[in-house]
C-alpha positions as CSV (number, residue, x, y, z in Angstrom):
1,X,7.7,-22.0,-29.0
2,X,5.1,-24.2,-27.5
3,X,2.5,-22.8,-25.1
4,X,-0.2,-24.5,-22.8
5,X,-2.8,-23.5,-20.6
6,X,-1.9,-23.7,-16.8
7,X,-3.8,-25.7,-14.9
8,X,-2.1,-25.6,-11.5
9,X,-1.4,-22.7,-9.4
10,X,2.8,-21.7,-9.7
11,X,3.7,-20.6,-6.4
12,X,5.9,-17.4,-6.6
13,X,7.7,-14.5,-5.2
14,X,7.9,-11.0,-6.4
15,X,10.9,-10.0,-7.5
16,X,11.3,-6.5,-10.2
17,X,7.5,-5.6,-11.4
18,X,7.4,-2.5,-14.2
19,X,4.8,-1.6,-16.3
20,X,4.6,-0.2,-20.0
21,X,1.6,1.4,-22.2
22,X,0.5,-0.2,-25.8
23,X,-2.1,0.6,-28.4
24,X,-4.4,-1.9,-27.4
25,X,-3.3,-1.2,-23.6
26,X,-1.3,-1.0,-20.5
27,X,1.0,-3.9,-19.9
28,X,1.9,-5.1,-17.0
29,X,5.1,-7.3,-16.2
30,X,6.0,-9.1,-12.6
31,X,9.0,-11.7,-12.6
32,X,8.9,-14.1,-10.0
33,X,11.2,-15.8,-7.9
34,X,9.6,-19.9,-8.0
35,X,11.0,-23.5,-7.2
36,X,11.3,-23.5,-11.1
37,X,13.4,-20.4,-11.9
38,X,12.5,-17.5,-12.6
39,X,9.1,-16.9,-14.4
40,X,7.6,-13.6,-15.8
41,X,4.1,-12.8,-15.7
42,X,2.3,-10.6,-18.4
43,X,-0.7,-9.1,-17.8
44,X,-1.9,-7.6,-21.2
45,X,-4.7,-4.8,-22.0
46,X,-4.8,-3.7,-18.2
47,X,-6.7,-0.5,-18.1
48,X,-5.7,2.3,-15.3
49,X,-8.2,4.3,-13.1
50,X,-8.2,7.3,-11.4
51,X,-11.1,9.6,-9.5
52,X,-12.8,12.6,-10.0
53,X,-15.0,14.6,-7.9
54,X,-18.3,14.1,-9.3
55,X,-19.1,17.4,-8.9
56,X,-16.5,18.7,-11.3
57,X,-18.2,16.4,-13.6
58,X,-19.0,19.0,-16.5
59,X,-16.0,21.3,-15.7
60,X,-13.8,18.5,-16.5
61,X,-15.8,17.6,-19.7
62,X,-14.1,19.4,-22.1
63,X,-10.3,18.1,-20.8
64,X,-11.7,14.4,-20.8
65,X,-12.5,14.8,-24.4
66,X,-9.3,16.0,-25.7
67,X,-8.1,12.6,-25.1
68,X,-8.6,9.2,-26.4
69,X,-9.9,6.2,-24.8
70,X,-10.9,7.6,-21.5
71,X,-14.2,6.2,-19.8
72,X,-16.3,7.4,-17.4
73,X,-18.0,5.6,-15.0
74,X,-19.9,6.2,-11.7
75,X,-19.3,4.4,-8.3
76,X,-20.3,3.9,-5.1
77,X,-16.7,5.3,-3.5
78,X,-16.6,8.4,-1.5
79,X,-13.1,10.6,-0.7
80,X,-12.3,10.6,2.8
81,X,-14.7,13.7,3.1
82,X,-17.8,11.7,1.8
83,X,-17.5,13.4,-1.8
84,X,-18.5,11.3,-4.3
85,X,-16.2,10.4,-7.0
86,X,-16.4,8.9,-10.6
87,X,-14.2,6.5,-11.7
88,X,-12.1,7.7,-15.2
89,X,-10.7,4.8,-16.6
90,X,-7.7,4.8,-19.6
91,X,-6.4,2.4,-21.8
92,X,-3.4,3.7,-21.4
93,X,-1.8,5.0,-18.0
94,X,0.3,8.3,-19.4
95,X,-3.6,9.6,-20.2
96,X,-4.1,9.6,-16.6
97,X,-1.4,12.2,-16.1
98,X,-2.1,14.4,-19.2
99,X,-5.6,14.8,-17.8
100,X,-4.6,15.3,-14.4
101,X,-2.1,18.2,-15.7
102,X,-5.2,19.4,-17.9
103,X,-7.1,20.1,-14.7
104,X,-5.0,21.6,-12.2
105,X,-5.3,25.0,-13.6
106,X,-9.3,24.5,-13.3
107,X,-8.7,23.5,-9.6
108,X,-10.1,20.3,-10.1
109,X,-7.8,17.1,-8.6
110,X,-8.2,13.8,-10.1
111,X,-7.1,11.5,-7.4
112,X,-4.9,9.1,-7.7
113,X,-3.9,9.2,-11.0
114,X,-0.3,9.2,-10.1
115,X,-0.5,5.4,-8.7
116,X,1.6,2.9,-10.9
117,X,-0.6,0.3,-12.8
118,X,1.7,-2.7,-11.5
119,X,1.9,-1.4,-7.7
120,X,-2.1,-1.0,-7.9
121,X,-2.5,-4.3,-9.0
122,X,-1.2,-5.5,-6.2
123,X,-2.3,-3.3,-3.8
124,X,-6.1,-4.1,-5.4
125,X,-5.7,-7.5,-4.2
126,X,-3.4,-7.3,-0.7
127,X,-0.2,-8.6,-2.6
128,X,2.9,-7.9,-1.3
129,X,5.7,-10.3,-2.2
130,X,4.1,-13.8,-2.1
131,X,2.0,-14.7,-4.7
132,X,-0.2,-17.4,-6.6
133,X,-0.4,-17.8,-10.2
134,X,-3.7,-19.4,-11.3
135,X,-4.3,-19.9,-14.8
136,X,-2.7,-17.9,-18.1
137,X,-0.8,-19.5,-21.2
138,X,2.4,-20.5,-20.4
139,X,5.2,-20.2,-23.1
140,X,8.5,-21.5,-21.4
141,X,9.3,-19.1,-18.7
142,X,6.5,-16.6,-19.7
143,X,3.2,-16.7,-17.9
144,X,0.6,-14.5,-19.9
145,X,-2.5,-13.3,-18.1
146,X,-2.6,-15.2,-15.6
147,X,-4.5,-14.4,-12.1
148,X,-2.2,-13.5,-9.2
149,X,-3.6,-13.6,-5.5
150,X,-1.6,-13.3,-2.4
151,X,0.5,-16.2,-0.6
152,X,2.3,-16.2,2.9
153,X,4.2,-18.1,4.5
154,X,6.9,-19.1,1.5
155,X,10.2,-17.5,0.9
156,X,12.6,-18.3,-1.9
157,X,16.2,-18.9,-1.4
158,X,17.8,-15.9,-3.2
159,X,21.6,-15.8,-4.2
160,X,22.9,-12.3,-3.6
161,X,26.1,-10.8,-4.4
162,X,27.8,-7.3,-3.4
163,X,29.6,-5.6,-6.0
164,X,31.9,-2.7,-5.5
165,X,33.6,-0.8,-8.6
166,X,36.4,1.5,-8.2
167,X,38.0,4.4,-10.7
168,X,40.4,7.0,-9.8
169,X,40.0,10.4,-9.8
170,X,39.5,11.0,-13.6
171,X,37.1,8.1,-14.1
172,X,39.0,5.6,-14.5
173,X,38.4,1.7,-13.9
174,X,40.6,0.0,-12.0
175,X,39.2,-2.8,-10.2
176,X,35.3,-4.5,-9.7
177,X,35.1,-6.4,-6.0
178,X,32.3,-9.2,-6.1
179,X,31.2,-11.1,-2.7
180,X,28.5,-13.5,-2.9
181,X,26.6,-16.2,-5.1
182,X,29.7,-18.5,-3.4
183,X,32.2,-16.6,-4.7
184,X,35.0,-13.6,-3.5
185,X,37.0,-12.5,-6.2
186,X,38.5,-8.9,-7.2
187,X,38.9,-8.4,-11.0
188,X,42.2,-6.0,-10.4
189,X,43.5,-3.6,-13.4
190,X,47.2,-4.7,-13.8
191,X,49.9,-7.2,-14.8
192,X,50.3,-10.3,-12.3
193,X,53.1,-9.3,-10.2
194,X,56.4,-11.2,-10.7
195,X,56.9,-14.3,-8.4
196,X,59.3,-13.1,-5.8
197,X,60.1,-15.4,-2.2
198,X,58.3,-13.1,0.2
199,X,57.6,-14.4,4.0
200,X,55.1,-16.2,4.8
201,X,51.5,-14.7,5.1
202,X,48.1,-16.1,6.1
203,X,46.2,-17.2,2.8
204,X,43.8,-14.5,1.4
205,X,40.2,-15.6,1.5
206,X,39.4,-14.3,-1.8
207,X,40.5,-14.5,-5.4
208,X,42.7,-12.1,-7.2
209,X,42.7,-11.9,-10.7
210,X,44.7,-9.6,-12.9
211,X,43.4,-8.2,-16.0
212,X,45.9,-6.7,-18.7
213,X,43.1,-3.9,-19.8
214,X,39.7,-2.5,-18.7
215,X,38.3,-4.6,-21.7
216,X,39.2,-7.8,-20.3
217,X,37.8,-6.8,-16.8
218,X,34.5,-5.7,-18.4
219,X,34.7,-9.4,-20.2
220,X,35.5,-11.2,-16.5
221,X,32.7,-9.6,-14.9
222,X,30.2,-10.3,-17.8
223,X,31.1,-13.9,-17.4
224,X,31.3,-14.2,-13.8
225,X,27.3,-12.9,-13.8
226,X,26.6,-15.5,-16.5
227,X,28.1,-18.2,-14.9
228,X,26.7,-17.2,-11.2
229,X,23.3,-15.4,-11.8
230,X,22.6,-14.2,-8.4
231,X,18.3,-12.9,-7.9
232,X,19.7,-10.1,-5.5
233,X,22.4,-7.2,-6.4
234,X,23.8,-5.0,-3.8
235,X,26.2,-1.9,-5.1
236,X,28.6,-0.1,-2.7
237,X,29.4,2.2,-5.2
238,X,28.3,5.5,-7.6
239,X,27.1,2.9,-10.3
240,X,25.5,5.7,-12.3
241,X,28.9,7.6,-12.1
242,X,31.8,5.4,-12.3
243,X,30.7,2.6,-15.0
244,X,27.8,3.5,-16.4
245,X,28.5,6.8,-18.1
246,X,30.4,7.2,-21.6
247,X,33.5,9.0,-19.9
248,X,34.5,6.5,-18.0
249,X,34.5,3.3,-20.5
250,X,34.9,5.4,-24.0
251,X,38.4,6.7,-23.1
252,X,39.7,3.0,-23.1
253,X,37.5,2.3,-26.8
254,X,34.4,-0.2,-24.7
255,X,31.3,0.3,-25.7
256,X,29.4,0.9,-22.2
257,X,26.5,-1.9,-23.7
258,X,29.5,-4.2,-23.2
259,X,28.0,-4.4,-19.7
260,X,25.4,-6.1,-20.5
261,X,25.6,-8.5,-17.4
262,X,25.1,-5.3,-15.5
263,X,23.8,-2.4,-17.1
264,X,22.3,-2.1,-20.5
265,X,20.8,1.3,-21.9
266,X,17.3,1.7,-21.3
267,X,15.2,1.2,-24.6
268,X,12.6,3.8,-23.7
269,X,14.6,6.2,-26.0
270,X,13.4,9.0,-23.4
271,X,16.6,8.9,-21.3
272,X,19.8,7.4,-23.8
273,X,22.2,8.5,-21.7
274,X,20.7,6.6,-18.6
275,X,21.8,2.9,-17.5
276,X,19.6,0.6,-16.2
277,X,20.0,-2.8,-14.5
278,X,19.1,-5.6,-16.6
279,X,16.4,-6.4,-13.8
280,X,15.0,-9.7,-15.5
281,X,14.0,-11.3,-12.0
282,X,16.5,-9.4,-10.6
283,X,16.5,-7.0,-6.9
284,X,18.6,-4.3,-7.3
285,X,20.0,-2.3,-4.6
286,X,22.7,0.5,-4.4
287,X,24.2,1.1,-0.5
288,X,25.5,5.0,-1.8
289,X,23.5,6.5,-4.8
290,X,19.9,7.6,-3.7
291,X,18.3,5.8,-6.7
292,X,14.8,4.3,-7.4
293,X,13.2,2.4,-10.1
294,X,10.9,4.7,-12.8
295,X,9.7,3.4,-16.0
296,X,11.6,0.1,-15.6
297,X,14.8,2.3,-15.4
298,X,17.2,2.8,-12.5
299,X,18.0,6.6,-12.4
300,X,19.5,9.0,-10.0
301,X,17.2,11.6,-7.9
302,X,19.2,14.6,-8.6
303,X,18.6,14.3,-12.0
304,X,14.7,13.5,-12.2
């Protein structure tokens, strides 16, 4: 694939951002909402900082050199108490937490060590959902290393959809509701029932459409997110619970990465029984489950 230096500024909207260490350094990925589809930004070797008390200085000396890669610099910040602090910086972001666990049995905090490299990014330069892209290589709908800055006053049009999946009792799929992108339909478990004279009703405002097995419902919804490919995804239903987990699709023989529209295991390898969104400039939003992004993973509280 082709790639070419930018030379104008993309005008953008922040959509999913995550984040993820390497050998050479923490990576940091945005995808944007922009008059040209969706773009992803990568922002490659970032390093990550957090503070320590300048006093705690040789105390902390022997914990800083158990680990690679760390730096220490001194800077003109103070805590809100006027305590000086030096900046540790780390190539990679996990480093930030091992030290920080390294020191609490000393007493000694290291501030801010728990603050996401993509959200302080942002936060560094007074982003918060519009943004300006100046610069980077540009390699189709990748941006990499570009500068971001902050933008007002622009809003994208976003097509959302609501989704609703319902099993029985015993886990069992039986019909996936979807309202949105220009589109009502309900993907129903079931033969189409025979045509019998009945009286006469007002039309339904929505589609009904019969599916002989759970596979061919799985298949319907796949294609209805291909063909649709709304930005914003609101779920009014136990996600996690109902169509994510093995039960529920393994007693009818689907192989839950069937979903791949919707869900897709996470390939951090730390959680394989976990199903994440496939949030590739995608907003994700569940109405019932108390869930948050981590890691680039969607994931239930309870079970953190």
């Amino acid at each position: 694939m082709s790639s070419a230096l930018a030379t104008t500024e993309l005008r953008g909207f922040l959509l999913t951002r995550n984040w993820r260490d390497l050998p050479d350094g923490t990576e940091i990925e945005y995808w944007l909402a922009t008059d040209d589809g969706p773009k992803k930004v990568l922002l490659t070797r970032q390093s990550s900082v957090a503070f320590l008390p300048a006093r705690h200085r040789a105390a902390a000396q022997a914990s800083l050199a158990t680990l690679q890669g760390l730096e220490v610099r001194e800077l003109g910040l103070k805590t809100f108490e006027q305590e000086p602090v030096l900046g540790v910086y780390a190539r990679r972001f996990r480093d930030l937490g091992k030290l920080a666990r390294a020191l609490q049995p000393l007493g000694i905090p290291l501030y801010e060590a728990d603050v996401r490299p993509h959200d302080r990014y942002l936060m560094e330069r007074f982003i918060t959902a519009g943004v300006l892209v100046e610069g980077g290589l540009r390699e189709g709908s990748t941006i990499l290393d570009g500068r971001l800055k902050p933008a007002t006053g622009w809003r994208p049009v976003l097509k959302v959809v609501s989704l609703d999946i319902e099993t029985s009792a015993t886990e069992e799929l039986y019909s996936i509701a979807l309202d949105g992108a220009g589109d009502r339909v309900v993907f129903m478990l079931g033969d189409a029932p025979a045509s019998v004279p009945v009286p006469a009703a007002p039309p339904m405002d929505f589609r009904l459409v019969y599916c002989p097995t759970r596979r061919e419902m799985i298949e319907q919804l796949n294609a209805w997110f291909a063909a649709h490919d709304p930005d914003a995804r609101r779920y009014w239903c136990h996600c996690a619970d109902k169509v994510a987990s093995h039960r529920a699709l393994n007693k009818d023989g689907i192989d839950p990465h069937e979903l791949r529209s919707v869900f897709r295991a996470w390939a951090g390898g730390h959680y394989p029984n976990w199903f994440a969104e496939h949030a590739c400039a995608r907003i994700i939003e569940s109405k019932i489950d108390a869930t948050y992004f981590r890691d680039g993973a969607l994931k239930k509280r309870c079970h953190i």
